[in-house]
C-alpha positions as a printed Julia matrix, in Angstrom:
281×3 Matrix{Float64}:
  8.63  -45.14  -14.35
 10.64  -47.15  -11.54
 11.5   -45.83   -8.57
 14.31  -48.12   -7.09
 16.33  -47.45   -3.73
 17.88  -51.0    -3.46
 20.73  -52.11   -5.88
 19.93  -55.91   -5.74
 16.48  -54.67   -7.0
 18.01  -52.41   -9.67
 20.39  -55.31  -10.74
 17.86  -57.64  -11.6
 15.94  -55.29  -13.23
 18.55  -54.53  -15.71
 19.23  -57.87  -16.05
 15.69  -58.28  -17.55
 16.29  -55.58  -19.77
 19.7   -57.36  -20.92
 18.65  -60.25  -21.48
 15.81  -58.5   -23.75
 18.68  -57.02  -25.7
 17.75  -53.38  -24.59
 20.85  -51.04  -24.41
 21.1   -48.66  -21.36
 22.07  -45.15  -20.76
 22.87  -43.88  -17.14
 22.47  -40.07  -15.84
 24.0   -39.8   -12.46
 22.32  -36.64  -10.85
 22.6   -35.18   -7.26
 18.62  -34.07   -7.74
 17.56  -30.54   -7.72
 17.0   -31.25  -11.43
 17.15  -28.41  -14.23
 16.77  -27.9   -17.83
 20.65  -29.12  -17.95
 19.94  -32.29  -16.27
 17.35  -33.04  -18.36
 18.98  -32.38  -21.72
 21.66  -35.37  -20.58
 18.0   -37.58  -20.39
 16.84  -36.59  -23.55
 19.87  -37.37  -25.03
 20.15  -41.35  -23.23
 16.56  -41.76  -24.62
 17.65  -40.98  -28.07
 20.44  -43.08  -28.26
 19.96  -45.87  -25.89
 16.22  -47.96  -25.02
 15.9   -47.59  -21.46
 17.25  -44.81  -19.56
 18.16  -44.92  -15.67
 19.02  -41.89  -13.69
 20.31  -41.64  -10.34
 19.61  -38.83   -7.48
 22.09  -38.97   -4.65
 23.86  -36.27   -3.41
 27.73  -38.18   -2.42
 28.46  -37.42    0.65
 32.47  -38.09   -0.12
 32.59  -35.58   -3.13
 31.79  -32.84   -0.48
 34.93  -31.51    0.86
 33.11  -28.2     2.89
 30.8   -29.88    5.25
 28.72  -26.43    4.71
 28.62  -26.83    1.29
 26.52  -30.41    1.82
 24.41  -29.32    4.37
 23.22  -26.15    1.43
 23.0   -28.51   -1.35
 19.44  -28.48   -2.43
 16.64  -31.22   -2.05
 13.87  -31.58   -4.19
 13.01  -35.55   -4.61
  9.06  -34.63   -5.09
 10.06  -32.12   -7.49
 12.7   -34.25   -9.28
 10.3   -37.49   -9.44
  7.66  -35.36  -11.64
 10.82  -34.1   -14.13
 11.89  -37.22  -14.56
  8.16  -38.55  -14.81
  7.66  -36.02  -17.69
 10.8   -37.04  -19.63
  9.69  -40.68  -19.89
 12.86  -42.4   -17.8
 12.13  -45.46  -17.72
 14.0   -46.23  -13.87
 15.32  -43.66  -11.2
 17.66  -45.06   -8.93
 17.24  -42.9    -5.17
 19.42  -45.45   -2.84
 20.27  -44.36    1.06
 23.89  -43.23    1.82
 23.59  -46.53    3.83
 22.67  -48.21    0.47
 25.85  -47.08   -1.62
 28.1   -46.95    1.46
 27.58  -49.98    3.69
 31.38  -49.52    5.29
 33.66  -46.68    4.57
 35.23  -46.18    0.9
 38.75  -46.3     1.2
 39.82  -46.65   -2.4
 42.19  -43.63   -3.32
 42.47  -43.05   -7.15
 45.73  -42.05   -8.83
 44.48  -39.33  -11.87
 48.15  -37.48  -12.08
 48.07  -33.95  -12.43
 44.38  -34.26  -13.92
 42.67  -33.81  -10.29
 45.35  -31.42   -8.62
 44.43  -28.23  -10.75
 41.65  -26.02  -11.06
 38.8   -27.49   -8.69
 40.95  -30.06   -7.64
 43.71  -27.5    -6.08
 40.41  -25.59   -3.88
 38.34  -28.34   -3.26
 41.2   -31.62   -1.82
 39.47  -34.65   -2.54
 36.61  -33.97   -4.31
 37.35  -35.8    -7.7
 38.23  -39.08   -5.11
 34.89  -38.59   -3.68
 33.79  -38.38   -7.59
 35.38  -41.33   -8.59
 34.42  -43.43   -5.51
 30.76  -42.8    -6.42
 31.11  -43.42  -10.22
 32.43  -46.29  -10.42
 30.02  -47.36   -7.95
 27.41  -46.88  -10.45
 28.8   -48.04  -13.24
 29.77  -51.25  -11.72
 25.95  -51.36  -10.62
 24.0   -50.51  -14.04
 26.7   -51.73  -16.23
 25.24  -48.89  -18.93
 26.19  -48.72  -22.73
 26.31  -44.93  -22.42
 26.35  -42.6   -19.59
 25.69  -38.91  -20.17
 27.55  -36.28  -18.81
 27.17  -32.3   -18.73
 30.21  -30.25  -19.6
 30.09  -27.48  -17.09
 31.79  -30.2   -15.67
 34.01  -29.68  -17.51
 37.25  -31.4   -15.67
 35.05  -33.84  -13.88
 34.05  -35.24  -17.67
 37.8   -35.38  -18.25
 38.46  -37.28  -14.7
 35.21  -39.61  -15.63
 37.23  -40.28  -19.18
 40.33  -41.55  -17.33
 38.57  -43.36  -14.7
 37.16  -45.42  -17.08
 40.46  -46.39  -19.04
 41.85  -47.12  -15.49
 39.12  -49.52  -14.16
 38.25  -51.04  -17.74
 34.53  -50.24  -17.94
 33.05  -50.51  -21.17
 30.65  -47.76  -20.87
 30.91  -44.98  -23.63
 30.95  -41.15  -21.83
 28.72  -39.14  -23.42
 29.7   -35.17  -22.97
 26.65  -33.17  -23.63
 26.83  -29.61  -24.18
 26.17  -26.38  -21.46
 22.52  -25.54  -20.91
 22.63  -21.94  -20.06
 19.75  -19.27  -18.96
 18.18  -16.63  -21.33
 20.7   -14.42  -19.62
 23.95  -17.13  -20.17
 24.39  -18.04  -16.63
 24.87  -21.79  -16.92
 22.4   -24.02  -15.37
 23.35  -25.17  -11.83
 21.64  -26.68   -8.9
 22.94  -24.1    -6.98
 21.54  -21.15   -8.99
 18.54  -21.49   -7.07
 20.46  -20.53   -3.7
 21.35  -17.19   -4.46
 18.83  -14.22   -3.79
 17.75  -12.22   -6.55
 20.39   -9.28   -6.6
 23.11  -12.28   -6.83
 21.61  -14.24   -9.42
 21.32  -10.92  -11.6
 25.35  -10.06  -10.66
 26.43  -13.78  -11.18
 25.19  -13.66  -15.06
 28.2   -11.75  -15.26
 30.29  -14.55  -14.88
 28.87  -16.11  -18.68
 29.14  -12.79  -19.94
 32.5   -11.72  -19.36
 33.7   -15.53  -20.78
 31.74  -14.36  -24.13
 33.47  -11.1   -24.49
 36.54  -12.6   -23.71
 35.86  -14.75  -26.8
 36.58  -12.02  -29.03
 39.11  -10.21  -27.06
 41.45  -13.58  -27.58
 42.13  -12.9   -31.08
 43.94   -9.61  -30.24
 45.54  -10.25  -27.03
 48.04  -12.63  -25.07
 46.92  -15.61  -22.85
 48.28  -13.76  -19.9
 46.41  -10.19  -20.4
 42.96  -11.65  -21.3
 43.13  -14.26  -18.19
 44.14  -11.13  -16.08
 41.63   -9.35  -17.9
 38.32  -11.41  -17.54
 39.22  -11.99  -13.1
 39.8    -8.15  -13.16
 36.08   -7.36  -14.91
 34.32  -10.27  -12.62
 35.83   -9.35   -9.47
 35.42   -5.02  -10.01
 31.46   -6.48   -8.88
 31.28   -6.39   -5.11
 29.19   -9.54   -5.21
 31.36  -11.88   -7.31
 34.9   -13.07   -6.15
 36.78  -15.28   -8.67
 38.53  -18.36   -7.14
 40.59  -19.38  -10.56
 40.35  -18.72  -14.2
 43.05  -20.54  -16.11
 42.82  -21.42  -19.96
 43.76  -24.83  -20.11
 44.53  -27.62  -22.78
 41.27  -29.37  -22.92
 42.95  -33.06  -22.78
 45.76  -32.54  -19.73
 43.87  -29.37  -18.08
 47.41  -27.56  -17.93
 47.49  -23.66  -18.43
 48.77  -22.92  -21.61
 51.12  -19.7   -22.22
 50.4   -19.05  -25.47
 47.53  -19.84  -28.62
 50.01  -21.0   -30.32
 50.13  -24.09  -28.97
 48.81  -27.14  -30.83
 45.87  -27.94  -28.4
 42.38  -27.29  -27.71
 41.68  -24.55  -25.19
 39.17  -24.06  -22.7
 38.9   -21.59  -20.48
 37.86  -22.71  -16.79
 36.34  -20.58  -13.94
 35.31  -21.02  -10.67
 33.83  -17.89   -8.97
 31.97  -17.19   -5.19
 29.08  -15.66   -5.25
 28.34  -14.69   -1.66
 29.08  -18.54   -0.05
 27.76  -19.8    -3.16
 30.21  -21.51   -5.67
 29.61  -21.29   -9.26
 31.61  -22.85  -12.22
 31.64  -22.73  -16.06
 33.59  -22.93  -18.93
 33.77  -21.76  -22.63
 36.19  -23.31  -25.55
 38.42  -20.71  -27.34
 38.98  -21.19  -31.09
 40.98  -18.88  -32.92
């Protein structure tokens, strides 16, 4: 396994790979590694021949200052993961590295970035974006694997690359979730113990609410599942909207002809936890 910080270095390295006819997959990571993350590399080594992951945490994707300074750091940690999954290069460049001057680009995503995470967190799908294409202009992959907790950040990623022409296929890889359903998050490992038990009420409630769709309206299960989430002192729900899954707009009724997802954000103490769940009737 490589371990690359500069991007000339990591440009002519996949250039020898190219030229060898290998096909690349990219995994862009922020570190602090889990099960999830490493589902996205077993996928990239199944489909493509070399696999390159990234750990940076973006410093322009962070809208609360806070919220940086908690994110986790584990590059020892993260080295022997990746080590153990066979990657074949990890990419760990400097902030200096990926921002030499100031990234000024704004990107125009319509409504796709001003709802849900992009109404309570202003600028955070730019930031996104900024760092993306960044990437994929660097490793010029065949396929890049994404998680869908991410749910609307897979659906930004989508449009970004229509809009910029990259021909990199986006790979959207399913939840990895705990024994206990809480989906697998880099910030799990922030919260103390009586808050990790409460927040496994946040994947729980989504299940139920599974089954309580086919006998009730949009409107009373969505008031339904932020009513059971937020009766526990611990947990505060920022949004839950069920949304079409291709223009992330609420929808009023199942009825419509689309695919629903349900999307929640929800504090737990200062820590921020999302997930998602489809609903199919």
């Amino acid at each position: 396994m490589q371990i690359i910080q500069k991007i000339q270095q990591l440009k002519i390295q996949l250039d020898e790979y190219r030229k060898a006819s290998k096909t690349i997959g990219f995994v862009p990571t922020m570190g602090a590694l889990h099960e999830g993350h490493l589902s996205l590399v077993s996928e990239s080594k199944k489909n493509t021949q070399i696999t390159v992951v990234s750990v940076f945490v973006n410093p322009t994707q962070f809208n609360d200052k806070a919220d940086l300074e908690r994110y986790p750091h584990t590059p020892v940690e993260d080295l022997d993961k990746l080590g153990c999954c066979g990657v074949d290069i990890v990419f760990m460049p400097s902030s200096e590295e990926m921002y030499p001057e100031t990234d000024t680009r704004i990107f125009d995503f319509g409504n796709l970035d001003k709802v849900l995470e992009g109404e309570h967190r202003p600028g955070h799908f730019n930031g996104v974006a900024q760092i993306v294409s960044k990437f994929f202009a660097i490793v010029e992959p065949d396929k890049a694997y994404f998680g869908e907790k991410d749910f609307q950040q897979l659906t930004i990623i989508r449009q970004l690359v229509k809009k910029l022409n990259f021909s990199v296929q986006i790979i959207g890889c399913p939840i990895i979730r705990e024994v206990d359903g809480l989906a697998m998050s880099s910030r799990n490992v922030l919260l103390s113990p009586v808050q990790r038990n409460n927040a496994a009420n946040i994947s729980r409630i989504l299940f139920e609410s599974m089954q309580m769709a086919k006998n009730n309206s949009v409107e009373t299960l969505r008031n339904w599942v932020i009513r059971s989430i937020n009766e526990n002192a611990d947990l505060i729900t920022e949004y839950f909207e069920i949304v079409d899954d291709l223009n992330l707009l609420p929808i009023s009724s199942w009825d419509e002809p689309c695919k629903k997802v349900g999307c929640i954000a929800v504090k737990v103490g200062k820590i921020r936890l999302i997930d998602n769940i489809r609903y199919i009737l």
